[in-house]
C-alpha positions in Angstrom: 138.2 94.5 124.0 135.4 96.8 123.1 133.8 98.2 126.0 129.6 98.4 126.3 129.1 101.4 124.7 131.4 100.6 121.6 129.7 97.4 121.5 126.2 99.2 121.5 126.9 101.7 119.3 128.3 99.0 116.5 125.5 96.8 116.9 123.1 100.3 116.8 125.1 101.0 113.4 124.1 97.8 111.6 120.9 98.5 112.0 121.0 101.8 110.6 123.1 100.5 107.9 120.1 97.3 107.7 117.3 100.1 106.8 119.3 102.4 104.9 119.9 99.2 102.5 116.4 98.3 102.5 115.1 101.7 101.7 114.0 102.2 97.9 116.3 105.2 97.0 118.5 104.8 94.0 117.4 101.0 93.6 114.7 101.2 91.6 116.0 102.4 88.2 116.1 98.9 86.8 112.7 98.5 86.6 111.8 101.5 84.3 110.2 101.0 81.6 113.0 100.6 78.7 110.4 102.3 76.1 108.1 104.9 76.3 104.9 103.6 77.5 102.4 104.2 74.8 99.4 104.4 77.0 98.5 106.0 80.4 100.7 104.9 83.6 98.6 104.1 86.2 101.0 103.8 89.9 99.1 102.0 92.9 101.2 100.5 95.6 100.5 99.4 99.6 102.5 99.2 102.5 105.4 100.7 105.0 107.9 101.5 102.1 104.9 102.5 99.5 105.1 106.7 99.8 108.8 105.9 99.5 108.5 104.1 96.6 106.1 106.5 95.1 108.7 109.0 95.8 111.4 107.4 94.1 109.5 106.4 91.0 108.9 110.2 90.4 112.0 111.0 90.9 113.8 108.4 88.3 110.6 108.5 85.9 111.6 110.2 82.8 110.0 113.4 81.6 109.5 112.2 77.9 107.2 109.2 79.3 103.6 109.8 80.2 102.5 111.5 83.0 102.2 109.3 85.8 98.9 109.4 88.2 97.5 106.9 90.8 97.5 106.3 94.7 99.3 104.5 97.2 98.6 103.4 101.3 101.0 103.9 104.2 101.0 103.5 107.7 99.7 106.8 109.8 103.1 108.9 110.0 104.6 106.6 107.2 104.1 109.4 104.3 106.7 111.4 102.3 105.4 114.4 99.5 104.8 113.7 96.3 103.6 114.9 93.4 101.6 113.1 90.8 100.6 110.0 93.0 98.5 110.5 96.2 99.4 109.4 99.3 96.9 107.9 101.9 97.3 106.8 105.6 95.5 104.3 106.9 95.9 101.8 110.3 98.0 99.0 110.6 98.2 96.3 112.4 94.6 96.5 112.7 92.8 97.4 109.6 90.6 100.9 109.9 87.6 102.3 107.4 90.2 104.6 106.4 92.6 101.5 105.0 89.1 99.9 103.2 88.9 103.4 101.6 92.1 103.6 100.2 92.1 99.5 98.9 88.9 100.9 97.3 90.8 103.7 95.5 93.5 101.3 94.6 90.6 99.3 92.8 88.9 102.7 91.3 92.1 104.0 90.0 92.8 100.8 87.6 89.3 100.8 86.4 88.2 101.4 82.4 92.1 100.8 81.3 92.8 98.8 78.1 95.9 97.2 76.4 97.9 99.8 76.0 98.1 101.6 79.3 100.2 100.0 82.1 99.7 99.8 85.6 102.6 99.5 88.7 101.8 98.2 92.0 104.3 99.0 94.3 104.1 96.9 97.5 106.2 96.0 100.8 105.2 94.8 104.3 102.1 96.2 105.9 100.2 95.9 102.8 97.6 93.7 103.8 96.3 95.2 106.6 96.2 98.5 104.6 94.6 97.2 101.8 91.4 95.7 103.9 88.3 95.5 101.8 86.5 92.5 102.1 83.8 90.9 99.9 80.5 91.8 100.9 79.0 89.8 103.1 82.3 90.6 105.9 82.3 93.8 107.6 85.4 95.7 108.6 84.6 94.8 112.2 84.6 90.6 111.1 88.2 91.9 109.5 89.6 93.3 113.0 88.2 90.1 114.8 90.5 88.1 112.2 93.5 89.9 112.3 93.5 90.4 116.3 93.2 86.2 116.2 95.6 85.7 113.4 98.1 88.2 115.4 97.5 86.9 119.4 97.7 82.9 118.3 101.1 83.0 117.1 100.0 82.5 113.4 103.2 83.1 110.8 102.7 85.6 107.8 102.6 83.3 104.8 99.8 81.9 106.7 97.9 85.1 107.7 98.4 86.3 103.9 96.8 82.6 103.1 93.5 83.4 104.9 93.7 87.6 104.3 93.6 86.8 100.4 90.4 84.8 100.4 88.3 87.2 102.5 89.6 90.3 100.3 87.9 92.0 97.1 91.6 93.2 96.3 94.1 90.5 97.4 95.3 87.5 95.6 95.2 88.5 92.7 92.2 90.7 92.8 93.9 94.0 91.5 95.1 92.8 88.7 92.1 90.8 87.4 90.2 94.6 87.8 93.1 96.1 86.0 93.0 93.6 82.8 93.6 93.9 80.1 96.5 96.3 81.1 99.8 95.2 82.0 100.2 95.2 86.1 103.9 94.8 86.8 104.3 94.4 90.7 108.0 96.0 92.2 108.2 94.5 95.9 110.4 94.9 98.8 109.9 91.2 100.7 109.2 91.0 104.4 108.3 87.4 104.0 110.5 84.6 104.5 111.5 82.9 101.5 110.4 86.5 99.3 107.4 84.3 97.7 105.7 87.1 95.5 102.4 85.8 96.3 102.7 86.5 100.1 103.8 89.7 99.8 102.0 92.0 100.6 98.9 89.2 100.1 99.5 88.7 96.2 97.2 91.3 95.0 98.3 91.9 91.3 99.8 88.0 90.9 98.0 84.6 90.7 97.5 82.7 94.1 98.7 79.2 94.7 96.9 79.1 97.8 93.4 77.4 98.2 90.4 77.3 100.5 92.2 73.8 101.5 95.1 75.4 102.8 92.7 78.1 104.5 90.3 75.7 106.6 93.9 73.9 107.3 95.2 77.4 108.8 91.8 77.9 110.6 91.9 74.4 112.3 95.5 74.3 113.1 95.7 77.9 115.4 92.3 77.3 116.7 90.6 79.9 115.2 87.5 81.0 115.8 85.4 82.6 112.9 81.5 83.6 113.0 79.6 81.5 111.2 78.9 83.8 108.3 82.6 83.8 107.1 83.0 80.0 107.6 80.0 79.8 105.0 81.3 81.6 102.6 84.8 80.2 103.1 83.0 77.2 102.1 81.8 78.9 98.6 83.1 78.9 94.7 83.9 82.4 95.2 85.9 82.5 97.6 88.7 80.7 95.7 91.3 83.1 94.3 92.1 83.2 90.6 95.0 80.9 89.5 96.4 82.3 86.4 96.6 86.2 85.4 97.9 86.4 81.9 98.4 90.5 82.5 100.7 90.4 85.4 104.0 89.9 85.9 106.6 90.9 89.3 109.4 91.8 90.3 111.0 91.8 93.7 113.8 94.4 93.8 115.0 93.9 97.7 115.4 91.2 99.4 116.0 90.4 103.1 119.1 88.2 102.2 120.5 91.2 100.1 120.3 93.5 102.8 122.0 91.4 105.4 124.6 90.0 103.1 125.5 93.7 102.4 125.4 94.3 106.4 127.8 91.0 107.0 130.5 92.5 104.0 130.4 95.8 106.2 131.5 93.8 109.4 133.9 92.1 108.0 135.5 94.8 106.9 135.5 96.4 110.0 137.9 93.5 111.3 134.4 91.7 112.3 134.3 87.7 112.3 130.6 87.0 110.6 128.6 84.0 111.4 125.3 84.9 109.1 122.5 82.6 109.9 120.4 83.8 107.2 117.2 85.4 106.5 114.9 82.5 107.2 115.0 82.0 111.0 111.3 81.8 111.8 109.5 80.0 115.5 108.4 81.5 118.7 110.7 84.5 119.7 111.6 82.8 123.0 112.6 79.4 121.7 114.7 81.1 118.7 116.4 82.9 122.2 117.1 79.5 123.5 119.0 78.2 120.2 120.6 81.8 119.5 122.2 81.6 123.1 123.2 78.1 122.6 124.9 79.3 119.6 126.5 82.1 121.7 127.7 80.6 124.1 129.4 77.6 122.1 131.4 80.7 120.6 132.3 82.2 123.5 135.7 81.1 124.3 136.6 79.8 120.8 136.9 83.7 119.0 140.4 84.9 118.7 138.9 88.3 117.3 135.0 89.8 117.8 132.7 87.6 116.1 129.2 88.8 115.0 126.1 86.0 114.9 123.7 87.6 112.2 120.3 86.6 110.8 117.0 87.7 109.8 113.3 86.2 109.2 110.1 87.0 111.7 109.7 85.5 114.5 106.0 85.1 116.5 104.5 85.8 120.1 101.6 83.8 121.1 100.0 85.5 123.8 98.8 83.7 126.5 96.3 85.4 129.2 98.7 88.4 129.7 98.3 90.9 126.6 101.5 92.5 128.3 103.5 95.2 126.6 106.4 94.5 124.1 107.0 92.9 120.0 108.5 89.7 119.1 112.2 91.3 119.1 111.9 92.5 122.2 110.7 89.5 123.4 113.4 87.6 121.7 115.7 89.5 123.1 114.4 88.8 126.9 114.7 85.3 126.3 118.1 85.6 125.1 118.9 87.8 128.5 117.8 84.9 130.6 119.4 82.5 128.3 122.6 84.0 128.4 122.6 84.9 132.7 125.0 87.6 132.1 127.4 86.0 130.0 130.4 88.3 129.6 131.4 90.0 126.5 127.9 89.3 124.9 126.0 91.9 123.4 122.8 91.9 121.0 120.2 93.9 119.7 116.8 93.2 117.7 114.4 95.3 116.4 112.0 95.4 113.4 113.1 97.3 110.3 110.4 99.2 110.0 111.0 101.1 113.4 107.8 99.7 115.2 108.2 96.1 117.5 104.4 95.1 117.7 102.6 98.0 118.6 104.5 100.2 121.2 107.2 103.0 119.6 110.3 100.9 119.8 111.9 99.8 117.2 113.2 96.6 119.6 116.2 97.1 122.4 119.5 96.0 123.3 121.1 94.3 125.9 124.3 94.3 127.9 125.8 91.2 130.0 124.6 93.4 133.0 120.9 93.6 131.7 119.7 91.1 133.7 121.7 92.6 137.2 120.2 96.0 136.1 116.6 94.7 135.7 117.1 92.8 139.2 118.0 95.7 141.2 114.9 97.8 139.8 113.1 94.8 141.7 112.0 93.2 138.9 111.1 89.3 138.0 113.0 88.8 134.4 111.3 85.4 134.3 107.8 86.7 135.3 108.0 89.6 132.3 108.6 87.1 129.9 105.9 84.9 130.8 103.6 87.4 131.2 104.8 88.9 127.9 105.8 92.3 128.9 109.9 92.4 127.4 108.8 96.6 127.1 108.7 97.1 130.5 112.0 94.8 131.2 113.8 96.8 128.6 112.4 100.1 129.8 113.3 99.5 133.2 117.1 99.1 132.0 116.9 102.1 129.5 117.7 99.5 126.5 115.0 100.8 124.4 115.8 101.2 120.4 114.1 104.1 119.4 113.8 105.1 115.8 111.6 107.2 113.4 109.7 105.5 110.5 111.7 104.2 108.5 109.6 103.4 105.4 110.4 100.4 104.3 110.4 96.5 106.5 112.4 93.6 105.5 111.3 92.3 109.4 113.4 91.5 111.8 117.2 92.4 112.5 119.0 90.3 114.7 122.8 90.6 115.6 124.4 89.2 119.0 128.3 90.5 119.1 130.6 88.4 121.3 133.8 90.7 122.4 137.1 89.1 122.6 137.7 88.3 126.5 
């Protein structure tokens, strides 16, 4: 039987096995171009994994090509050095003026290009709230008002994306129709569930499927609440996204199924039993708990040797009255405590692959099967932090916190409960 700390500590090294698979070094060499461009090569990219990306294309680019040039937009405290292609910083979750800057360079740097040169957007999660620039007649303030909505009513990121792209001067497919006629191939790392190329990362170098139908649909199903202004233009020919872009074609080079499938080999050849859920698993953090303890516990006293329960996908929060302190892993993983009442020989952690749950500087927590006794002789209410959403100061309290550096790159969340044989 493994005892808390080995338990931890194994659970602690799939994660860092999770991101070290996700990352973009040494898996980007397929995607070279197999001849010598002969025009100029133009790199723009967005997103938590985008200076890494940058980085790595330098690095694999061969000499003999062109010179590469361009610019790409990370996080605050998400950048790496590079050469030839300029990194900017900008804010995310919220958009800032510095991220409507650096989607305007994106759009100056693929300006006056023609047939021959060829342009590469690299992209990951994050992109779309780095990449804010929105048509005219929405101000960067109307863009904060939406994304704090879209974030606080529980709204999933296919469907943020969906209302992002038709407010943008860059996003579904807005790049690439200002880099035609050049070539725009886009090299993505999905954070989205399903890896639909048009959601990453809001589409913004590939046609968009997505219509102002499917945005009022969004809008009236989270109660949202838009000024006026935007509803009217929502309403207009030109917000509609283009729907075929003869100049673009994509790629998406990791996958969230990739990555965990690599993570569930590892375990099992550690003498690990692996029951991989997928990378799909999507709902309210709290009610996924409910089912991922149910799942637990059935296990329990059936495993003959440790069994892992694995999956990925991005859960939501919708806040209630209480802002509270804490991201949807953590809050997952609070759920799950309660769920589980201090179930023995039940570990799990969570945390988001980009090293940031919501907004605080955890990358998610852990729990034991004394969690819960731990957090009750502190004096606190379990049950009242979740409710109040608050799992940070729960898993604070019990010093369960996952701290991480940036990791530059996000395939989203990382979930893995270990049940220890008895």
């Amino acid at each position: 039987m493994l005892s808390d700390d080995q338990a931890i500590h194994f659970l602690q090294q799939l994660f860092h096995l999770t991101v070290q698979e996700a990352s973009p070094t040494d898996k980007m060499n397929a995607w070279l171009p197999p001849h010598q461009p002969a025009g100029k090569v133009i790199v723009v990219g967005a997103g938590k994994a985008a200076a890494a990306m940058a980085a790595e294309w330098e690095k694999i680019w061969p000499q003999h090509y062109p010179p590469l040039s361009g610019v790409v937009v990370t996080p605050y405290g998400h950048s790496v050095a590079t050469r030839y292609i300029k990194v900017i910083e900008a804010g995310h979750p919220l958009p800032d003026l510095a991220g409507q800057r650096a989607a305007q360079a994106l759009l100056d740097a693929v300006q006056g290009l023609n047939a021959q040169d060829q342009v590469f957007y690299l992209v990951s999660g994050g992109a779309s709230a780095l990449t804010t620039l929105p048509v005219s007649s929405i101000s960067i303030t109307d863009k904060q008002l939406i994304n704090r909505q879209l974030l606080s009513h529980g709204v999933p990121i296919e469907a943020m994306n969906t209302v992002r792209k038709h407010l943008s001067r860059i996003k579904g497919g807005r790049l690439a129709m200002a880099a035609a006629p050049a070539l725009i191939t886009t090299l993505a790392i999905s954070d989205v569930v399903g890896d639909d190329i048009s959601t990453i990362g809001s589409g913004a170098a590939v046609a968009d499927p997505t219509t102002l139908a499917d945005v009022n649909r969004i809008i009236q199903q989270y109660q949202l609440t838009l000024p006026e202004h935007i509803q009217t233009y929502l309403h207009s020919a030109q917000a509609e996204t283009p729907k075929k872009l003869p100049n673009s074609r994509a790629f998406v080079i990791i996958t969230p199924d990739q990555v965990l499938s690599q993570v569930s080999h590892w375990a099992q050849a550690h003498n690990i039993d692996v029951l991989y859920l997928g990378d799909r698993i999507s709902g309210e953090a709290r009610e996924v708990a409910q089912v991922m303890a149910g799942i637990a516990l059935y296990h329990q006293h059936r495993i003959t040797k440790p069994l892992l329960i694995l999956s990925g996908g991005e859960t939501t929060v919708t806040l209630n009255k209480h802002q509270g302190r804490g991201g949807r892993n953590s809050e997952f993983l609070l759920a799950l405590a309660i769920a589980l009442n201090g179930a023995k020989n039940i570990y799990a952690l969570a945390a988001d692959t980009d090293g940031i749950d919501g907004s605080e500087n955890n990358a998610g927590a852990w729990l034991t099967p004394n969690s819960l006794n731990k957090a009750l002789q502190a004096g606190l209410s379990p049950l009242k932090l979740l409710n109040h959403h608050r799992a940070y100061d729960f898993f604070a309290a019990t010093d369960q916190l996952l701290m991480t550096t940036p990791t530059r790159t996000n395939i989203n969340d990382f979930r893995a409960i270990l049940l220890t044989n008895k």
